[in-house]
C-alpha positions as CSV (number, residue, x, y, z in Angstrom):
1,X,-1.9,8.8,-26.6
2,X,-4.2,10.7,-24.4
3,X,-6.1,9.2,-21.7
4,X,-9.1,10.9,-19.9
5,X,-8.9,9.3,-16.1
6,X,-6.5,6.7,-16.0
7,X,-2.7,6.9,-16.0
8,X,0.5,5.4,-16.4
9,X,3.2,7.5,-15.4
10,X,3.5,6.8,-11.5
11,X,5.8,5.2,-9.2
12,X,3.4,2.1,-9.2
13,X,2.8,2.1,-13.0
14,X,7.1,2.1,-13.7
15,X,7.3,-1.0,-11.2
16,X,5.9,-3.3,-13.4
17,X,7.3,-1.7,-16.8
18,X,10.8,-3.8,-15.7
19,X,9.1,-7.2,-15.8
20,X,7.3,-6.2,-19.7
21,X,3.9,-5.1,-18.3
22,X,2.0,-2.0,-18.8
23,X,0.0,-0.7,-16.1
24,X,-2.7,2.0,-15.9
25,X,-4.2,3.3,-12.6
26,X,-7.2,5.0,-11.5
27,X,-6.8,7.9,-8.8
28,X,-9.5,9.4,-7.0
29,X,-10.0,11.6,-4.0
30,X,-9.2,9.1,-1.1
31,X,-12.2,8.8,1.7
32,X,-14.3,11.7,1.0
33,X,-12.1,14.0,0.3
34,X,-14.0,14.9,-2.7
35,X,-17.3,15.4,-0.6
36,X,-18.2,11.7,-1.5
37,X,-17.0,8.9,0.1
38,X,-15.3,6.4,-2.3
39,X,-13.6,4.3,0.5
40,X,-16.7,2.3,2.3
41,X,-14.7,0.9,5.0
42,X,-12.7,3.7,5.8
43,X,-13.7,6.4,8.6
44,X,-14.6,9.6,7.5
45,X,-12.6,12.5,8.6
46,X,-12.8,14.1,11.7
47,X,-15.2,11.0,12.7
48,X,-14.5,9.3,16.0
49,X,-13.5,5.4,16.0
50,X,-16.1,3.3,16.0
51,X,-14.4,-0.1,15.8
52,X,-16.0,-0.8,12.6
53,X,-14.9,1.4,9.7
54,X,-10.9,1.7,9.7
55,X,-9.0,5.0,10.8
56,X,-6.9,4.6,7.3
57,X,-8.4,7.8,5.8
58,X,-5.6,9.6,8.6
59,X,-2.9,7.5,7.4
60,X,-3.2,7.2,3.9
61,X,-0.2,8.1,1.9
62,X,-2.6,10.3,-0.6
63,X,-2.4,12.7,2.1
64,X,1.2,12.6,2.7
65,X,2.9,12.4,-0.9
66,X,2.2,13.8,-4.2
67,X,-1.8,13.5,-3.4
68,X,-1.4,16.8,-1.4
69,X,0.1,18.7,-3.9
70,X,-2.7,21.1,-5.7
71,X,-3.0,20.4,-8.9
72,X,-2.9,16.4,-8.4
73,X,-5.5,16.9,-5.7
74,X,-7.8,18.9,-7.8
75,X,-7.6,16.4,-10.6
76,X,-8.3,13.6,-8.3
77,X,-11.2,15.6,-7.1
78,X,-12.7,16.5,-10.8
79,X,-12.6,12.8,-11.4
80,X,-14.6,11.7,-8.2
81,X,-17.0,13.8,-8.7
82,X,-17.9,13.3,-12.5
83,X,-18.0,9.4,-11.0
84,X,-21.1,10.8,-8.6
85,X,-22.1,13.4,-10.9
86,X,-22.4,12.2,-14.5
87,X,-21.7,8.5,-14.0
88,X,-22.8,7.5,-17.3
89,X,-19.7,10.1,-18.9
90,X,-17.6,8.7,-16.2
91,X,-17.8,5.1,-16.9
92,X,-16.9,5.6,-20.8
93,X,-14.3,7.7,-21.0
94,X,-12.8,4.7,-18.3
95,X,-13.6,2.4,-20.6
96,X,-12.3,4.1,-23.9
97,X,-9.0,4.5,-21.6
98,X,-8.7,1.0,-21.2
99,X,-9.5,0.5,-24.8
100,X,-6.4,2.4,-25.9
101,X,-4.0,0.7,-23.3
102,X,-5.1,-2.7,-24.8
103,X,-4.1,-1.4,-28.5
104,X,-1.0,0.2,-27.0
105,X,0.3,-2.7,-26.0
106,X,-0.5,-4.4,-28.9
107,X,1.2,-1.9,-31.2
108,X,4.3,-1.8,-28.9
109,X,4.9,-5.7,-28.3
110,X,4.2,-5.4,-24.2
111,X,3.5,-8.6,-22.6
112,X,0.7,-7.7,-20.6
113,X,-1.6,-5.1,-19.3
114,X,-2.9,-4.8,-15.8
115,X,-5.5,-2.0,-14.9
116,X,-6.2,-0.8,-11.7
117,X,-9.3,0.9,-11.0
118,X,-9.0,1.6,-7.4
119,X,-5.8,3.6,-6.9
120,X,-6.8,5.2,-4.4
121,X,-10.3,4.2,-3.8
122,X,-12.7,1.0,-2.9
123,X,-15.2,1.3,-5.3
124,X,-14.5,-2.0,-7.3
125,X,-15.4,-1.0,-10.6
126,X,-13.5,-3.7,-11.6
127,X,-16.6,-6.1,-11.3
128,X,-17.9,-4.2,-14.5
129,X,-14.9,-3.9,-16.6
130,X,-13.4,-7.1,-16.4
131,X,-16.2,-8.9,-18.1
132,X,-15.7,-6.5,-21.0
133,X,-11.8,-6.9,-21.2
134,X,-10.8,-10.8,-20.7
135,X,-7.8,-10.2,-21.9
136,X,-6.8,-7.4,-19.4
137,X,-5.2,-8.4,-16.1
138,X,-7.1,-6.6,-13.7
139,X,-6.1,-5.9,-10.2
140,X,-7.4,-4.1,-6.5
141,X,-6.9,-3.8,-3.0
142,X,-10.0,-4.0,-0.8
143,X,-11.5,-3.7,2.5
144,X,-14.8,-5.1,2.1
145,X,-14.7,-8.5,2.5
146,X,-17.9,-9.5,-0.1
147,X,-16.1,-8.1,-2.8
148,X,-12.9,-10.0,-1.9
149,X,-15.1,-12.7,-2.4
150,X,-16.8,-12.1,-5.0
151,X,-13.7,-11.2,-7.5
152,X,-12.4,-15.2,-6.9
153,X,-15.1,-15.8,-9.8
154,X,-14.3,-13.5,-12.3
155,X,-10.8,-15.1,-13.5
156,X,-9.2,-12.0,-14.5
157,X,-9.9,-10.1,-11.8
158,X,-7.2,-10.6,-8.8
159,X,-8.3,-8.9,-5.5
160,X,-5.9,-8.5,-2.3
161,X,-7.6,-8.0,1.4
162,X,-6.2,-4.9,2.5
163,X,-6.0,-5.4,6.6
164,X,-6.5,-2.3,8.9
165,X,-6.5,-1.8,12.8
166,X,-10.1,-3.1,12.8
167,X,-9.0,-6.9,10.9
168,X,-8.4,-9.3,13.8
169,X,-6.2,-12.6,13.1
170,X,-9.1,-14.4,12.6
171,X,-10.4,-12.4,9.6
172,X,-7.1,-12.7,8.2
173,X,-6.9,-16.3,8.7
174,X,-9.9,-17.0,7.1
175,X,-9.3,-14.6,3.9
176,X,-6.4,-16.7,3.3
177,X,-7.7,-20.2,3.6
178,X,-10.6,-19.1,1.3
179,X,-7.2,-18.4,-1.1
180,X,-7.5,-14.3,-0.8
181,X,-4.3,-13.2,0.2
182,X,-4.2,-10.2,3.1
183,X,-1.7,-7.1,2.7
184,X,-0.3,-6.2,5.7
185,X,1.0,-2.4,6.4
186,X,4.7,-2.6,8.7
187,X,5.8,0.0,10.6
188,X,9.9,0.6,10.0
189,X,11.7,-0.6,6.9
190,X,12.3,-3.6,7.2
191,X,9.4,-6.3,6.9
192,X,8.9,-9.7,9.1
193,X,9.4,-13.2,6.8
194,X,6.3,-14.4,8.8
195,X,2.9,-12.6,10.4
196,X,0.3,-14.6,11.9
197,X,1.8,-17.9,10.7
198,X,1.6,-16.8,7.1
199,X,5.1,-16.1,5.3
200,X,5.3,-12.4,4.1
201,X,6.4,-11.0,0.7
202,X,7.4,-7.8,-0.2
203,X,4.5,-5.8,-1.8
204,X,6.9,-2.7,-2.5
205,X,8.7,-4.7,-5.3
206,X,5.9,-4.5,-8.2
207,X,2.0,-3.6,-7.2
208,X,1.6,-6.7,-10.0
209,X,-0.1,-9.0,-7.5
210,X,-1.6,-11.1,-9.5
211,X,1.6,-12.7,-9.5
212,X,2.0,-13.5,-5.9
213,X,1.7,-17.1,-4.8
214,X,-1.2,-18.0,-2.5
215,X,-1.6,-18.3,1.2
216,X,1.0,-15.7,2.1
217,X,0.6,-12.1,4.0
218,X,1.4,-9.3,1.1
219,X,4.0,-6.7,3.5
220,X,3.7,-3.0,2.5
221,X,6.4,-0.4,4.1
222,X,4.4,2.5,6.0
223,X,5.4,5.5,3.9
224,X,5.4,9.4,4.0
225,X,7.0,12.3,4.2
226,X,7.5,12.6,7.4
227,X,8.4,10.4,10.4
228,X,5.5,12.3,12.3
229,X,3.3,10.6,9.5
230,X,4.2,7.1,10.1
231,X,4.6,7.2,13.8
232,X,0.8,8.5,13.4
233,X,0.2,5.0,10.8
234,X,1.6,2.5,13.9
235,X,0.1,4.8,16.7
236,X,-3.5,4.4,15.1
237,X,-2.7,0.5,14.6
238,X,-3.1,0.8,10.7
239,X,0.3,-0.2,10.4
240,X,1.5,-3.2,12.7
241,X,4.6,-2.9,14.5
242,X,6.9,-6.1,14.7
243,X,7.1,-7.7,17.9
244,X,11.4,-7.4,19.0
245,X,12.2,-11.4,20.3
246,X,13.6,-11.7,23.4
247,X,17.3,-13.2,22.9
């Protein structure tokens, strides 16, 4: 089966094959690598802070991993910009992907099929296509807070708040009383069991998170290749360090 934009054969996609469920993902050029900016929230490079867009663009593990390797990055970049470029082309060979995922997992007896349409991006294009697939389990990450708000009315749509150096306690507080969970990057390896009164999960297990109970801070590991790269992630404030208690 080939698909035209979306994929499943990554780290994320094979977390979710052990619990039955098949996952495709959608990777653009992060921030505007491509030239546009698919990341709303996030800081252009080379931009100085202006305490209202996050520095994440810096720390983003697209820049770090496999994203920085040539022929992945040009890929990502062909993609963005048939998105800006030809939108109309864009939006159906998305949609014909997700089309053959649904029959796929159909054919091969999987018990469910989440989609992911920003990988690596903030567009939320899943406001269009969840409407056309109900039976699809879609799922996102966001920094802009309407859209947060707006995917708690489309049922099969589950969006997580993605926090950044720029989301006080207060923003966080009151994403998860309005039942939006927050995700929380942690610098180190080994996550807190509470941040901001809120009990944490682990995010690394699955990237399913539609299945996460309510109310509860969504931990994510700072990764990279380097250590250079993740002291940047906590030195920036994108990824929170956890305070040591005093004995």
């Amino acid at each position: 089966m080939k698909l035209h934009l979306l994929t499943v054969d990554s780290p994320k996609t094979r977390k979710g094959e052990s619990l039955g469920i098949l996952t495709g993902i959608l990777y653009l050029a992060p921030s505007d690598e491509s030239g546009h900016n698919v990341c709303p929230m996030a800081l252009r490079k080379g931009e100085a802070p202006d305490g209202i867009r996050s520095m994440c663009s810096t720390s983003c593990l697209t820049f770090a991993g496999k994203g920085m390797m040539p022929a992945v990055r040009a890929a990502r970049v062909r993609r963005t910009r048939l998105y800006f470029e030809d939108r109309a082309a864009f939006m159906a060979q998305v949609h014909q992907d997700i089309e053959a995922l649904r029959m796929r997992v159909v054919r091969e007896g999987w018990d469910g099929l989440v989609i992911r349409l920003d990988g690596t991006s903030d567009l939320g294009l899943a406001a269009h296509f969840a409407p056309l697939f109900p039976s699809v389990q879609f799922v996102d990450y966001t920094k802009v807070g309407k859209r947060a708000f707006d995917a708690l009315r489309v049922p099969n749509w589950s969006v997580t708040f993605s926090a950044s150096e720029i989301t006080s306690d207060h923003m966080i507080e009151m994403m998860i009383c309005n039942g939006i969970n927050v995700s929380v990057v942690f610098a180190g390896k080994v996550l807190p069991t509470e941040y901001d009164g809120h009990t944490v999960i682990d995010g690394d297990v699955t990237d399913l998170r539609h299945l996460d109970p309510k109310g509860v801070i969504v931990g994510l590991r700072m990764k990279g290749v380097s250590n250079a790269f993740k002291a940047q992630g906590a030195a920036s404030g994108f990824a929170r360090t956890i305070p040591i208690m005093a004995a």
